[in-house]
Z-matrix of the N, CA and C atoms (Angstrom, degrees):
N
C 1 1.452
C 2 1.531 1 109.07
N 3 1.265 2 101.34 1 135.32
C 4 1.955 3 100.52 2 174.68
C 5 1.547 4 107.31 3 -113.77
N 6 1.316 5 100.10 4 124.56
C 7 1.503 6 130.86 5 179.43
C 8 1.757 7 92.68 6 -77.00
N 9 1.392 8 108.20 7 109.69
C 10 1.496 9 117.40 8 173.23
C 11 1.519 10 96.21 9 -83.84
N 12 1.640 11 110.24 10 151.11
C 13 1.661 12 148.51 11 -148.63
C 14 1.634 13 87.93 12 -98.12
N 15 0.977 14 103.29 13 111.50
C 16 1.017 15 116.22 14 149.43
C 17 1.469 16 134.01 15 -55.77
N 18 1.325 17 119.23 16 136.07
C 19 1.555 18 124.42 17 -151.19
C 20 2.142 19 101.61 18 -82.82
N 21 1.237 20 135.19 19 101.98
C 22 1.339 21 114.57 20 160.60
C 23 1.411 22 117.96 21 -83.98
N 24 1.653 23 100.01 22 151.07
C 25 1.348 24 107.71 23 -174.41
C 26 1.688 25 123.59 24 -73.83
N 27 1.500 26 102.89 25 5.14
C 28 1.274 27 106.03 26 179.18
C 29 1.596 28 120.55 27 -100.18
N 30 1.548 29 89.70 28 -15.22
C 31 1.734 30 111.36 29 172.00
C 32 1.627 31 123.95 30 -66.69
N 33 1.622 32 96.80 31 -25.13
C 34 1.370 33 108.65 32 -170.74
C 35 1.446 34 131.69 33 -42.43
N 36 0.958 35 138.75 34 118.94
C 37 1.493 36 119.17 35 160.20
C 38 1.368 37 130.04 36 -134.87
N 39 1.314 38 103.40 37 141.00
C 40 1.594 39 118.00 38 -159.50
C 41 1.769 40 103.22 39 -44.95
N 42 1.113 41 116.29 40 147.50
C 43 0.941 42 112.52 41 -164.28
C 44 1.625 43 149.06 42 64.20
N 45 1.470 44 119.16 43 4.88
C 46 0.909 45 126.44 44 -179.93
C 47 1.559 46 114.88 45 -72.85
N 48 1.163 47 110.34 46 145.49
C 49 1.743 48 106.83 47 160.98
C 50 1.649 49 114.18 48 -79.99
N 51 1.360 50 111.10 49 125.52
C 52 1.542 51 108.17 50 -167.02
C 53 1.785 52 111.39 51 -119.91
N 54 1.440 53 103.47 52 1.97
C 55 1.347 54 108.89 53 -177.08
C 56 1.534 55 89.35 54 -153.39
N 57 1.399 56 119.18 55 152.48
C 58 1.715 57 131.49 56 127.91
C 59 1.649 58 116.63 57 -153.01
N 60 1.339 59 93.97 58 140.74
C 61 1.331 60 97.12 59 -166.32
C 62 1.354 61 105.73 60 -128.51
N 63 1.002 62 109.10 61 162.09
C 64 2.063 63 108.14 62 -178.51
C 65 1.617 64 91.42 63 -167.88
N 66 1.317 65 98.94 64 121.97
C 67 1.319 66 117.51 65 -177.06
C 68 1.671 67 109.40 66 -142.24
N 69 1.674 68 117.23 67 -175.80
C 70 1.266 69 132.34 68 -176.02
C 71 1.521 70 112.18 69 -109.73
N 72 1.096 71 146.16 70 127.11
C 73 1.480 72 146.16 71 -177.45
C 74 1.549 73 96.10 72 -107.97
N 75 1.584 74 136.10 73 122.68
C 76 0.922 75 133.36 74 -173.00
C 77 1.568 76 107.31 75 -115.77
N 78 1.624 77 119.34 76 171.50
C 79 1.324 78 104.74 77 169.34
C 80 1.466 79 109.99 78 -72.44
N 81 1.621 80 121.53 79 -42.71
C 82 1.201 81 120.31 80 -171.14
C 83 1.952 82 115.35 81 -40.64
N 84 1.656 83 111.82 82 -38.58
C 85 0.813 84 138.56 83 -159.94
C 86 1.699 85 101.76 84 -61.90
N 87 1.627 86 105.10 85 -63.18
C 88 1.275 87 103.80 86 162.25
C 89 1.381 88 130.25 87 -59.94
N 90 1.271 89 114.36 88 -27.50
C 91 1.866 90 90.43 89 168.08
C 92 1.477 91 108.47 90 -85.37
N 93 1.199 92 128.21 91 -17.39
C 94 1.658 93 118.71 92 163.39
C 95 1.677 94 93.66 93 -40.23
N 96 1.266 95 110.89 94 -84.53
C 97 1.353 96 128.27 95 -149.61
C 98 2.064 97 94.37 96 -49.71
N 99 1.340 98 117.50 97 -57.38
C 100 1.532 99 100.68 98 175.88
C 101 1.356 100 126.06 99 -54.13
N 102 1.636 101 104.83 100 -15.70
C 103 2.070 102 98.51 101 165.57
C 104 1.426 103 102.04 102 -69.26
N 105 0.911 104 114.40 103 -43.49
C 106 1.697 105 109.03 104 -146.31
C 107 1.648 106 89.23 105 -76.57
N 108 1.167 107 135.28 106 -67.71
C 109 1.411 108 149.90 107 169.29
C 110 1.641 109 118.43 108 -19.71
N 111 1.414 110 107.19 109 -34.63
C 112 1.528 111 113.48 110 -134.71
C 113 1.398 112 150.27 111 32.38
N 114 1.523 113 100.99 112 8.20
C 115 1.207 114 116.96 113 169.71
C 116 1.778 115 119.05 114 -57.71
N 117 1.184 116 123.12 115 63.64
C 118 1.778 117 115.88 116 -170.85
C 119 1.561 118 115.85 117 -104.04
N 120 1.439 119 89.32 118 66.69
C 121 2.080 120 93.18 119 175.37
C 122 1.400 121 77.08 120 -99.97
N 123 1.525 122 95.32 121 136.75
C 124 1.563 123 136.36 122 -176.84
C 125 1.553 124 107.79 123 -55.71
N 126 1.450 125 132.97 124 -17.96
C 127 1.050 126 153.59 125 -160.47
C 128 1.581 127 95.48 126 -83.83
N 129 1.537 128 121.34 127 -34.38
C 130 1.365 129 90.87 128 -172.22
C 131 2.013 130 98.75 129 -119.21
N 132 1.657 131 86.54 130 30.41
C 133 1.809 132 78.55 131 153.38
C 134 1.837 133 106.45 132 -166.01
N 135 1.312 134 107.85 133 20.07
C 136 1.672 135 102.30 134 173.78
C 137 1.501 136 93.49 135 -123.34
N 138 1.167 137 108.87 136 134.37
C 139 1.805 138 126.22 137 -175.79
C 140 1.648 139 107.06 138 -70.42
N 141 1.596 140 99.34 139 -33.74
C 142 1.542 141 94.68 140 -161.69
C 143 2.171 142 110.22 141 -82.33
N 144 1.655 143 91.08 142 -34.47
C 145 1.250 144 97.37 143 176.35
C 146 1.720 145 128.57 144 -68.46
N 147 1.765 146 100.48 145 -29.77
C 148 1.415 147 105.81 146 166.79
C 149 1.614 148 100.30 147 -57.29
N 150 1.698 149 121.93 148 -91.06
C 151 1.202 150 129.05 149 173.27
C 152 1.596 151 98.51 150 -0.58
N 153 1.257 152 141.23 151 -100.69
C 154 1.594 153 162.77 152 -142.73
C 155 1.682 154 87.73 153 -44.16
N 156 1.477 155 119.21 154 -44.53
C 157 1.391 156 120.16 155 -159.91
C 158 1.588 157 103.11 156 -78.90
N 159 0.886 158 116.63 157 -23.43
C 160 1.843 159 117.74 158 175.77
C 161 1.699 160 86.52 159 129.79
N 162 1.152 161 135.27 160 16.52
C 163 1.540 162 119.09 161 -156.05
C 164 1.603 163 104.01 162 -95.31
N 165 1.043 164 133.21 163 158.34
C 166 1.717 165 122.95 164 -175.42
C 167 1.492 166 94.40 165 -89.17
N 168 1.171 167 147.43 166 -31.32
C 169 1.439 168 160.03 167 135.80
C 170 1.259 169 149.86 168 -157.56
N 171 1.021 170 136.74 169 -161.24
C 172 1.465 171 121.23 170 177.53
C 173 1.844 172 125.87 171 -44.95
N 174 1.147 173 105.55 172 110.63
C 175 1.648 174 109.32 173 179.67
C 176 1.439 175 118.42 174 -64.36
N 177 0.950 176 132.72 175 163.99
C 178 1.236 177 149.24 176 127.37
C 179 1.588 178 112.33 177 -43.36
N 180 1.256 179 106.00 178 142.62
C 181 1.896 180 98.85 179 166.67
C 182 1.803 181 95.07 180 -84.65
N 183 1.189 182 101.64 181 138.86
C 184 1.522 183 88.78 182 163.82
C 185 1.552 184 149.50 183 -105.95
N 186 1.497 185 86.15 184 15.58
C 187 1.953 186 96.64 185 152.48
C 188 1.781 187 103.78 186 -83.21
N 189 1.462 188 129.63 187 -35.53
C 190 1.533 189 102.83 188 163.64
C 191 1.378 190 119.48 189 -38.31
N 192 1.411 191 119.70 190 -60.91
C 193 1.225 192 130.24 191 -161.14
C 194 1.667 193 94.37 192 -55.47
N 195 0.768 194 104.02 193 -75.44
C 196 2.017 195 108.99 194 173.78
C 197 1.651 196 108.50 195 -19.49
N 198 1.221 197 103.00 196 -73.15
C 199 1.143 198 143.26 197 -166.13
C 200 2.141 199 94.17 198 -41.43
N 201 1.493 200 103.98 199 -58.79
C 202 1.707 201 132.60 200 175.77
C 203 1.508 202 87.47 201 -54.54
N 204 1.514 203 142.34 202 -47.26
C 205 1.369 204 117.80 203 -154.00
C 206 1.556 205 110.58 204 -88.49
N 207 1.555 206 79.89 205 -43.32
C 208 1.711 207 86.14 206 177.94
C 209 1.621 208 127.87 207 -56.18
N 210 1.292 209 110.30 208 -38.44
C 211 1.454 210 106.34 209 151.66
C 212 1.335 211 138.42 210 -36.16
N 213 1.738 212 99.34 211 -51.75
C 214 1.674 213 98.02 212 171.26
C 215 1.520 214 120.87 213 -65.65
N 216 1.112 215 120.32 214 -4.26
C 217 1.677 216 126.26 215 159.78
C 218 1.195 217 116.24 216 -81.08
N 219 1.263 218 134.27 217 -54.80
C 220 1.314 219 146.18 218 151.89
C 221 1.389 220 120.80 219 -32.15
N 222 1.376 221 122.30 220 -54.94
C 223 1.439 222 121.82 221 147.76
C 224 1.738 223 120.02 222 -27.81
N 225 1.473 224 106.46 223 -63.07
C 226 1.249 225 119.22 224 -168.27
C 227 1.879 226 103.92 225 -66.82
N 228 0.987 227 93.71 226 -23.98
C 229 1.743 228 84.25 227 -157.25
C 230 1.264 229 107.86 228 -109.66
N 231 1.638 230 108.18 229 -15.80
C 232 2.195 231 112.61 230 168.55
C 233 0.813 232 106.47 231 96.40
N 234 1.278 233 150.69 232 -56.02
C 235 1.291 234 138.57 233 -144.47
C 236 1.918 235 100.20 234 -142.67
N 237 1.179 236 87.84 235 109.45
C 238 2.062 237 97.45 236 174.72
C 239 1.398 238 107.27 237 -63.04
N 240 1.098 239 121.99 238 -37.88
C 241 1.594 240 111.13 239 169.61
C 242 1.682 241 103.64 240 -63.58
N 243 1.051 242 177.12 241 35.03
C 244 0.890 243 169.82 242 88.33
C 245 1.684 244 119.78 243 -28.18
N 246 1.503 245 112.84 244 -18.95
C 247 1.349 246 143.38 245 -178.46
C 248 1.786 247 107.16 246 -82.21
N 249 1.545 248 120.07 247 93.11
C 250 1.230 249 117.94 248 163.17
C 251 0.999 250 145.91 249 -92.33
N 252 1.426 251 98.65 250 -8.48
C 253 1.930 252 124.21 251 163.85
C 254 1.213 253 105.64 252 -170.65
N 255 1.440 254 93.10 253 153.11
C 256 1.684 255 106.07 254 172.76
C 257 1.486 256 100.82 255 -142.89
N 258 1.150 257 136.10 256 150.07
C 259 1.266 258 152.95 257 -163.26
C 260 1.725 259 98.31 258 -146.50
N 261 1.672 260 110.86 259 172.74
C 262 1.280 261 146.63 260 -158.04
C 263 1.029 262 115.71 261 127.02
N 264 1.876 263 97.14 262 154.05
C 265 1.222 264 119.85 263 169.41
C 266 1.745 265 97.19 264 -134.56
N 267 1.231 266 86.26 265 155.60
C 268 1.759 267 110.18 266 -167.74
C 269 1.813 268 94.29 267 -102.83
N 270 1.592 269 101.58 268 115.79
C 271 0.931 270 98.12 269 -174.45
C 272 1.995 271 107.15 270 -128.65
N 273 1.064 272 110.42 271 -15.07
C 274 1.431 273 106.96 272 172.59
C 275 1.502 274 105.98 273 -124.30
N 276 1.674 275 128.83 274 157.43
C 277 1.224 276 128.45 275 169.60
C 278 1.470 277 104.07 276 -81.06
N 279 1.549 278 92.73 277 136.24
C 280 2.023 279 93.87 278 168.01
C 281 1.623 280 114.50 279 -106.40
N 282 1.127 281 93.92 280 109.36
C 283 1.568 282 100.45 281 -174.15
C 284 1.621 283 112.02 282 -77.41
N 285 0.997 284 117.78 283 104.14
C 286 1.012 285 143.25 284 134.84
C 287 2.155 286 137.69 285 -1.00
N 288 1.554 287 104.44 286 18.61
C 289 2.210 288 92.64 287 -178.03
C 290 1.177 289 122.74 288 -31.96
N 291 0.961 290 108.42 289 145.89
C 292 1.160 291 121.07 290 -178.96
C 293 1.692 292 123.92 291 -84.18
N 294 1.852 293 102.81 292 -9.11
C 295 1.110 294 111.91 293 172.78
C 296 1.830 295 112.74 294 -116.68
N 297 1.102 296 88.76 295 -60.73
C 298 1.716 297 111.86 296 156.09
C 299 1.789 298 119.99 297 -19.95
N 300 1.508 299 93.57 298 -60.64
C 301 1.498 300 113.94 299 -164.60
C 302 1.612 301 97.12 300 83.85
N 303 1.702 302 110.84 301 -154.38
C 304 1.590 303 133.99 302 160.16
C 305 1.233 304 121.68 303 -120.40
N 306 1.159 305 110.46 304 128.78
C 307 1.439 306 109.59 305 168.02
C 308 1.649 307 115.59 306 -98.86
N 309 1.547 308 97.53 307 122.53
C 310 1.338 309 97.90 308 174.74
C 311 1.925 310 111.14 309 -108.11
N 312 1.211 311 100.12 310 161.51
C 313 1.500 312 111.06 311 169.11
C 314 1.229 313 130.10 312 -126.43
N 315 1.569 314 128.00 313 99.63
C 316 1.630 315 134.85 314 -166.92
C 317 1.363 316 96.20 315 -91.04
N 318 1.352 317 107.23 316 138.63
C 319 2.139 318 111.16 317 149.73
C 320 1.416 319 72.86 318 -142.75
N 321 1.599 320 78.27 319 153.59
C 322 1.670 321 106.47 320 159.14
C 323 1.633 322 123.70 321 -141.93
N 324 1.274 323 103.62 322 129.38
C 325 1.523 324 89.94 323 -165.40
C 326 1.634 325 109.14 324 -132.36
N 327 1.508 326 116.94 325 150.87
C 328 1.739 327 92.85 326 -177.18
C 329 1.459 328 117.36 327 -92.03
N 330 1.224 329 95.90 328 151.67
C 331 1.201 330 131.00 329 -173.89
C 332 1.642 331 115.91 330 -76.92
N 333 1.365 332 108.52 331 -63.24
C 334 1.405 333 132.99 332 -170.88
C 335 1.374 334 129.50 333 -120.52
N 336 1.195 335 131.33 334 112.89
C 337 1.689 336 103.02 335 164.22
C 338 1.178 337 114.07 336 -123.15
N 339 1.176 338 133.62 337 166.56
C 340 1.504 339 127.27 338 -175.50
C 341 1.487 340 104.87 339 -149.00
N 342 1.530 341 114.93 340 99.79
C 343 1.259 342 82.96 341 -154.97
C 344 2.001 343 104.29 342 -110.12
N 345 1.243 344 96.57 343 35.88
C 346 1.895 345 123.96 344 146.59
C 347 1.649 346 98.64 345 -41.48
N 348 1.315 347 107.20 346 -69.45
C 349 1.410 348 115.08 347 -156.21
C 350 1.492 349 112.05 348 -114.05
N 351 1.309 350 118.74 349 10.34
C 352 1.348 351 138.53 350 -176.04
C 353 1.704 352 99.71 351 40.16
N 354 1.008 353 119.29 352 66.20
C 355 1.091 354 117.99 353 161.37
C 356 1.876 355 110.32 354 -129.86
N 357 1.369 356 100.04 355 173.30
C 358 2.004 357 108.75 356 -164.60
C 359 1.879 358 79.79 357 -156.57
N 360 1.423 359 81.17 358 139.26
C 361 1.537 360 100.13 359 179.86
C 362 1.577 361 95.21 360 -126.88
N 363 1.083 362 130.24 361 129.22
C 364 1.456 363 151.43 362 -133.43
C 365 1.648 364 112.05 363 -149.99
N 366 1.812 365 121.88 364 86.98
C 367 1.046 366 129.19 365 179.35
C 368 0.882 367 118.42 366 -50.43
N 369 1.535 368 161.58 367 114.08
C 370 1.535 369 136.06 368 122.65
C 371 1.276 370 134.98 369 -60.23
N 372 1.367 371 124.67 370 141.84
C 373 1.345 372 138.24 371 143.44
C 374 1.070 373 111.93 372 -81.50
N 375 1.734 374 120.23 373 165.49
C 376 1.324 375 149.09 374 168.78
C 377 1.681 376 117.59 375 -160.76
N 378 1.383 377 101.43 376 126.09
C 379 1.362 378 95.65 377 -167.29
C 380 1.316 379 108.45 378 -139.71
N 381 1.162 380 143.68 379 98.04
C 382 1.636 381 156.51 380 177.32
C 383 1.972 382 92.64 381 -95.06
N 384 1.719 383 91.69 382 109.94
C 385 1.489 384 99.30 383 154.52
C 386 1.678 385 114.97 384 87.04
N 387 1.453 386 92.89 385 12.44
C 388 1.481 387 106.39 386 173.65
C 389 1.659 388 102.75 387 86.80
N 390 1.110 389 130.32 388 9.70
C 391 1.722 390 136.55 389 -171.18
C 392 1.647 391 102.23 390 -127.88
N 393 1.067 392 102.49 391 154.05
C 394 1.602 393 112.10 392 167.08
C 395 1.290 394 132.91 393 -91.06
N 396 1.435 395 117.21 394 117.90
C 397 2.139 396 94.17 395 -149.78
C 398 1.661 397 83.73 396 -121.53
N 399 1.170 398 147.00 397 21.56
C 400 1.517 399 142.66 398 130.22
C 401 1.528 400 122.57 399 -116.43
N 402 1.433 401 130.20 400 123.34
C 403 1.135 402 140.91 401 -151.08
C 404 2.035 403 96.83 402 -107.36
N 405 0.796 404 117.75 403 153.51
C 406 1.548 405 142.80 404 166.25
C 407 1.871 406 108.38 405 26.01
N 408 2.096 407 87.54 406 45.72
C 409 1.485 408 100.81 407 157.95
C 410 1.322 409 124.29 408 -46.55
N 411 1.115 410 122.13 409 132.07
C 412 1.466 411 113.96 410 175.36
C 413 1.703 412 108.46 411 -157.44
N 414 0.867 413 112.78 412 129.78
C 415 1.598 414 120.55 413 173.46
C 416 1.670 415 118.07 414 -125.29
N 417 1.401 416 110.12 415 107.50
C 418 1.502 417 119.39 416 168.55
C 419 1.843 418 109.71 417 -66.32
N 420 1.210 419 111.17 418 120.87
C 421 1.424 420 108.38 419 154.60
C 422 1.567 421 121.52 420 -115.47
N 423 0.872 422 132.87 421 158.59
C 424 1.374 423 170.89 422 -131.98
C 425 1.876 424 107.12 423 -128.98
N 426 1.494 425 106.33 424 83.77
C 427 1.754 426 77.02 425 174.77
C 428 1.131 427 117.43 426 -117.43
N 429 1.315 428 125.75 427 148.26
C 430 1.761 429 119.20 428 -175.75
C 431 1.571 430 142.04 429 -57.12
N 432 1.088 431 105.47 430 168.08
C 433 1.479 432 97.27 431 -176.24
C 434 1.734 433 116.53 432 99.62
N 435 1.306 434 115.92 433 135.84
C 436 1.667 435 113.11 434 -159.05
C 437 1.558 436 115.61 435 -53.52
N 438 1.029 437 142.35 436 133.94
C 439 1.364 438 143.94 437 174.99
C 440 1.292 439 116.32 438 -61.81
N 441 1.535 440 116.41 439 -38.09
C 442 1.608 441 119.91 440 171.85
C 443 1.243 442 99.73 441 -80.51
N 444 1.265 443 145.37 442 6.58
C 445 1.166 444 135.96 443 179.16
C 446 1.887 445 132.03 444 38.33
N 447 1.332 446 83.91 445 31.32
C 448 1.436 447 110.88 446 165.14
C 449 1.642 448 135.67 447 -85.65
N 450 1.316 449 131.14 448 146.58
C 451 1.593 450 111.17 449 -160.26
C 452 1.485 451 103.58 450 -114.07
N 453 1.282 452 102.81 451 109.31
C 454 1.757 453 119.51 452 176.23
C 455 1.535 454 107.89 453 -26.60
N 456 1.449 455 141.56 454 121.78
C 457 1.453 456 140.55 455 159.41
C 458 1.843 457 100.04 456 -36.31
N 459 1.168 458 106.25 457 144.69
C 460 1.213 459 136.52 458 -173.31
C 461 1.726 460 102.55 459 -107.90
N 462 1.670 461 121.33 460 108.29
C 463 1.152 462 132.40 461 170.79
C 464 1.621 463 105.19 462 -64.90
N 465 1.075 464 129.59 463 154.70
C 466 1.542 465 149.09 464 152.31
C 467 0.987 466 98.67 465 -123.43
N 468 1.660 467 130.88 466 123.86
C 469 1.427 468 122.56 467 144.29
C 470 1.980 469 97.01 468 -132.26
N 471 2.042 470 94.89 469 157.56
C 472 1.522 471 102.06 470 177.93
C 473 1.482 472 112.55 471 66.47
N 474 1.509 473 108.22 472 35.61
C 475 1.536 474 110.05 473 152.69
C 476 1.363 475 107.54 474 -131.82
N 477 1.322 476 97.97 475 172.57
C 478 1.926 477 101.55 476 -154.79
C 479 1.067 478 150.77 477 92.64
């Protein structure tokens, strides 16, 4: 098993690519995700009811899709508490085959660092179908260790 490296904040550099991911979005996938959610409008797993609604077909929910990117940062960086915001907007429908599945495409790369507050704000893309179907992804993380970069006094007690 390989124990993936943990990201330091001193390693960072602007602009790096720090994630890409390319995966399959299945239908099965979405009705997993509408149990767990409870989100179950028929739209993102009956063909005929999307179609009927004006829809080109079955959607994606799109906090999965969110939900799919932000992970691949989380992946990269270890620890989800390290995650102090994440933002998006849902800007294209991801349709969903029923044989096919979706293919989506994550990179994430940083944006920002500041390292005042040791934090890196970390763009994503996502792109199903050659288009971008979440707009002005962004996830602030949080990385450890003092920001003034000063070394806490060290207690001794019960020697002597």
């Amino acid at each position: 098993m390989t124990v993936p490296a943990v990201p330091v904040f001193e390693n960072l550099v602007l602009g790096d690519i720090v994630a890409m991911v390319d995966l399959v979005l299945t239908r099965d996938d979405l009705v997993r995700y509408a149990g767990a959610s409870g989100d179950m409008n028929p739209i993102h797993f009956n063909e005929a009811i999307a179609t009927a609604a004006g829809l080109p077909g079955v959607l994606a929910h799109g906090m999965l899709t969110a939900g799919i990117a932000l992970q691949a940062i989380v992946d990269w960086v270890g620890d989800p508490s390290g995650v102090i915001s994440y933002e998006t907007r849902f800007t294209r429908p991801v349709v969903v085959d029923a044989v096919d599945g979706a293919d989506l495409s994550i990179a994430a790369k940083i944006a920002r660092i500041d390292s005042t507050t040791r934090t890196a704000r970390i763009d994503v893309t996502v792109m199903h179908k050659g288009q971008t179907v979440l707009g002005k992804t962004q996830a602030h993380l949080q990385f450890p260790g003092d920001p003034t970069g000063s070394v806490a006094p060290v207690s001794v007690s019960g020697l002597g």
